[in-house]
C-alpha positions in Angstrom: 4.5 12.6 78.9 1.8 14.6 80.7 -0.6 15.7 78.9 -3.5 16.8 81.0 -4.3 20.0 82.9 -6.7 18.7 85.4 -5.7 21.2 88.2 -7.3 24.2 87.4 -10.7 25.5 86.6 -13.0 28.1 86.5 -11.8 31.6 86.2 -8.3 33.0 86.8 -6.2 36.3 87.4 -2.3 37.1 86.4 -1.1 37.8 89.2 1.1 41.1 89.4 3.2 42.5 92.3 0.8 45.6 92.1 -1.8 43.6 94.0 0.5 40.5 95.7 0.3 41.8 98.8 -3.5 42.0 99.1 -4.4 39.1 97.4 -2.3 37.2 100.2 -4.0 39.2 102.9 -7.2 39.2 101.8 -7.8 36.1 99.6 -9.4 37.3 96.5 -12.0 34.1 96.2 -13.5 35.0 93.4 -9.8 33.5 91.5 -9.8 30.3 90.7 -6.4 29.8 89.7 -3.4 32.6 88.9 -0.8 32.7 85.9 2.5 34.4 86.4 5.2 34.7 84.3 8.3 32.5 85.2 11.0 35.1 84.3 9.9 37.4 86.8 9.5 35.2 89.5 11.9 32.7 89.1 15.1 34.5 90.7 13.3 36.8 93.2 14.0 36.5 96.5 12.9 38.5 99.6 10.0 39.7 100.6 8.7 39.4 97.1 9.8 35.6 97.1 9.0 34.9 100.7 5.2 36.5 99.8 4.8 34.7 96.4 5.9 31.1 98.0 2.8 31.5 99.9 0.7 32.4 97.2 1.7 29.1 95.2 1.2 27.3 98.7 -2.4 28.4 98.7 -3.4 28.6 95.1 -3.3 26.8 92.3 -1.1 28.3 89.4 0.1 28.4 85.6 3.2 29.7 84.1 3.2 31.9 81.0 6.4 32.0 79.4 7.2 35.8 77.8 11.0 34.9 77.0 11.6 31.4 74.9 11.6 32.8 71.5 10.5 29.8 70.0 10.4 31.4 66.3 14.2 32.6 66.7 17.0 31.2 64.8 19.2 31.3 67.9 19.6 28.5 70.4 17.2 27.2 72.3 17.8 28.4 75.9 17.9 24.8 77.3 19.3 26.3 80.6 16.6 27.9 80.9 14.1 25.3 80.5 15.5 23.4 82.8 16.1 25.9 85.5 11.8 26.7 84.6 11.6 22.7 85.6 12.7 23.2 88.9 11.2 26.4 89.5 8.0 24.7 88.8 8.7 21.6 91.0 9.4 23.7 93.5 6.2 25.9 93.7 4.3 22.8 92.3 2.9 24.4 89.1 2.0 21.8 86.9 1.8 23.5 83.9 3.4 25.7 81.4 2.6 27.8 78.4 4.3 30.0 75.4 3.8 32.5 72.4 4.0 31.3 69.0 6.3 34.2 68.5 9.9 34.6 68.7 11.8 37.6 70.9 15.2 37.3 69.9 18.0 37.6 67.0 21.1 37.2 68.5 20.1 38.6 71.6 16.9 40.0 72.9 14.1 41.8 71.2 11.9 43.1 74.1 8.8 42.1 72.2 7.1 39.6 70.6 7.6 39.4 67.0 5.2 37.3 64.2 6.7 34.5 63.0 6.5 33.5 59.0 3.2 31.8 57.8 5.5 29.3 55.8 6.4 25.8 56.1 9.6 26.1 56.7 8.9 27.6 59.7 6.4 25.2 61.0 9.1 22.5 60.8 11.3 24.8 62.2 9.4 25.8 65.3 7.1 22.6 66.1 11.0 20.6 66.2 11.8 23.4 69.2 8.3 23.0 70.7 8.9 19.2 71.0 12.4 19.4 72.1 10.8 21.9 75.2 8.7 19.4 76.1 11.0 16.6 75.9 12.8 18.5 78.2 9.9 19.5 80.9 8.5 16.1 80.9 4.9 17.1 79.6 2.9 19.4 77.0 2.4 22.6 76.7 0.0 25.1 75.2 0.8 27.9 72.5 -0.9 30.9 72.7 -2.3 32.3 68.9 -0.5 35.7 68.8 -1.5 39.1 67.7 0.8 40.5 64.9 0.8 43.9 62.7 2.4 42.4 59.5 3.0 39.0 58.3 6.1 39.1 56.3 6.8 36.3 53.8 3.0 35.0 54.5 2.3 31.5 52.7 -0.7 30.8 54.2 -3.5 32.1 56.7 -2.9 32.2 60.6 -5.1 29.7 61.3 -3.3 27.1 58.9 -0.5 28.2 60.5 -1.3 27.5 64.2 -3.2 25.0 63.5 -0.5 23.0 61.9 1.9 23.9 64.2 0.4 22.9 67.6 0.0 19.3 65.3 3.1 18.7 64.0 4.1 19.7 67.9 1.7 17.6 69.3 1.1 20.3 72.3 -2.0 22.0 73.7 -3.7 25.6 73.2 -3.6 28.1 74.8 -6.6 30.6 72.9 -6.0 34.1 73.6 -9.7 35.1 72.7 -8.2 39.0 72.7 -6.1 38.2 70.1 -8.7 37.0 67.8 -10.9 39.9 67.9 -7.6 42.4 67.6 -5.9 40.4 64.1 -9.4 39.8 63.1 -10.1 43.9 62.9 -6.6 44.8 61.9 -5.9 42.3 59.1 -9.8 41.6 57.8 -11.0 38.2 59.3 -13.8 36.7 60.3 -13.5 36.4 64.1 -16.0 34.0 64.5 -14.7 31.5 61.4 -11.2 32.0 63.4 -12.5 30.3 66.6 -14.3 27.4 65.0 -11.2 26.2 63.5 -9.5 25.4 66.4 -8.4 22.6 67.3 -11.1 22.3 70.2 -9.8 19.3 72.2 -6.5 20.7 72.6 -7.6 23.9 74.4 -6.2 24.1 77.9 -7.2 27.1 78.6 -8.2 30.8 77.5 -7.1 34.4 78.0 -9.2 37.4 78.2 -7.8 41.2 78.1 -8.1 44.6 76.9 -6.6 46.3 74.2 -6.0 50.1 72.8 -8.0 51.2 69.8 -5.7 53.2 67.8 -8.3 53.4 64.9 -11.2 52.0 63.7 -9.5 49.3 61.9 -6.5 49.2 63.9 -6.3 47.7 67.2 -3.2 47.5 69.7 -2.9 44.2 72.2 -1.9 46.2 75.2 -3.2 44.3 78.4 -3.7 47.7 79.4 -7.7 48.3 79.9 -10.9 46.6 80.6 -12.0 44.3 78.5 -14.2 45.3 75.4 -17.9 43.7 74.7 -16.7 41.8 71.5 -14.0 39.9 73.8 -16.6 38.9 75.5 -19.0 38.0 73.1 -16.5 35.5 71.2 -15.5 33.9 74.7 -19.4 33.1 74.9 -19.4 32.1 71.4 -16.3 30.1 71.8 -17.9 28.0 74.8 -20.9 27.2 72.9 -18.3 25.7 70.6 -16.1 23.8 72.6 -17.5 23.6 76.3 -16.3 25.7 79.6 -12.5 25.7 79.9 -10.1 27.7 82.2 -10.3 31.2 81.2 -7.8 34.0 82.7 -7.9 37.8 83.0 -4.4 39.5 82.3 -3.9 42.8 82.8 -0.6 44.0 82.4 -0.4 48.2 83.4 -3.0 50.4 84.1 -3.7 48.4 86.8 -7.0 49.4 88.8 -8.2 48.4 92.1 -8.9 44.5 92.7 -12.2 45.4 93.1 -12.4 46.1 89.7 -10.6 43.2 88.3 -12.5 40.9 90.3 -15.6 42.5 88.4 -14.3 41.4 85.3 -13.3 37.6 86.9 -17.0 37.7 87.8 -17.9 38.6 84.3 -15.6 35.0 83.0 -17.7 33.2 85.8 -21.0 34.4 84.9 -20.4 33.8 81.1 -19.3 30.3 82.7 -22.4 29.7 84.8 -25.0 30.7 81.8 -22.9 27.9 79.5 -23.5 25.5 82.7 -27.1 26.3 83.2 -28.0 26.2 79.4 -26.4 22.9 78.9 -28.5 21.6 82.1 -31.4 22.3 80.6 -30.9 21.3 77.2 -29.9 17.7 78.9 -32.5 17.4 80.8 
């Protein structure tokens, strides 16, 4: 089983029909890599399709799942993950990733919805985790959620993740947005979050903004620039672990690319001063 994500690096965008048409045009070069999500790509066709076969010709990319509800009770959707396969194989993206979330009860939910802290549903959840990957052929990375309640709670998040993605035996994908939203909104210690992850399992990281309904009361929207404390942890997190991929999603309110690409600059820079600071303390 594959278990490396040696394809990508640097600093990446989601890519969103919004801008398509001019990041084809006009290569945006400060992107590394891009991340879409497969369920709204995967059956498009015309001049959507034609346009975002040539992106994946040019580019490399990532695939952020939004629909496998691996929480849920119901079925896994092994249709699905087999018709993701090929859509993968055929645009050559090499690697996948999901929410450790679930977004369906006997049919869909439209949004992502916290999963129990409890053991039960660890078993529950790392055996459908597995079964995916069984079925793909290689790993993939969970993303650490944000969630407003945490029904039925056993134990912490991080317990929770953490012995998920082991029992799974997958990779990470560390949402550093999330951390600093459930750490406000539930009364953690961001920084104690990050340091107990499970570092050489991180594939990569996402950056975003969020909506600040109140002080203590944040909403993961996708939908704004990101915020100085996002920022501050994804430094803090690679002086933990090293410079991994790290993405930009922003989901509505899109602005101009110019301004996106300021805030890809802003994961490079962050980037370059790790690179330059661990230079010079090898040297």
């Amino acid at each position: 089983m594959d278990t490396t994500l040696n394809l990508i690096n640097g600093a990446g965008l989601g890519l969103r029909r919004a801008f398509l048409s001019e990041a084809l045009n006009t290569p945006l070069k400060a992107v590394d890599f891009y991340e879409v999500a497969p369920e709204n790509w995967m059956t498009i066709g015309g001049r959507f399709g034609k346009q975002f076969r040539a992106m994946t010709e040019r580019h490399p990319f990532v695939c952020h799942g939004l629909s496998l509800s691996l929480g849920s009770t119901d079925p896994l959707d092994e249709a699905f993950i087999l018709a993701l396969k090929q859509f993968m194989a055929t645009h050559h993206i090499k690697f996948y990733s999901e929410h450790l979330s679930y977004c369906s009860h006997q049919g869909h939910l439209y949004d992502l919805m916290p999963i129990p802290f409890t053991s039960e549903a660890i078993k529950h959840v790392a055996a459908r985790i597995r079964r995916v990957q069984d079925l793909l052929g290689q790993r993939i990375a969970i993303e650490n959620v944000s969630y407003y309640a945490a029904p039925g709670q056993e134990m912490t998040e991080i317990d929770f993740f953490n012995t998920v993605i082991r029992e799974a035996d997958c990779e990470v994908l560390l949402d550093i947005n999330n951390i600093v939203v459930n750490s406000v909104n539930h009364g953690y210690d961001a920084d104690a979050f990050l340091r107990a992850m499970p570092a050489k399992r991180i594939a990569y990281a996402h950056v975003a903004g969020h909506y600040v309904e109140a002080e203590d009361f944040l909403v993961d929207t996708h939908g704004a620039a990101v915020i100085d404390s996002v920022w501050t942890l994804l430094a803090k997190a690679y002086g933990l672990f090293g410079v991994f991929p790290t993405l930009l999603e922003r989901d509505f309110n899109i602005p101009a690319c110019h301004e996106l690409l300021q805030e890809v600059g802003t994961i490079k820079s962050i980037q370059n001063a790790w690179q330059r600071q661990h230079e010079q303390q090898s040297a």
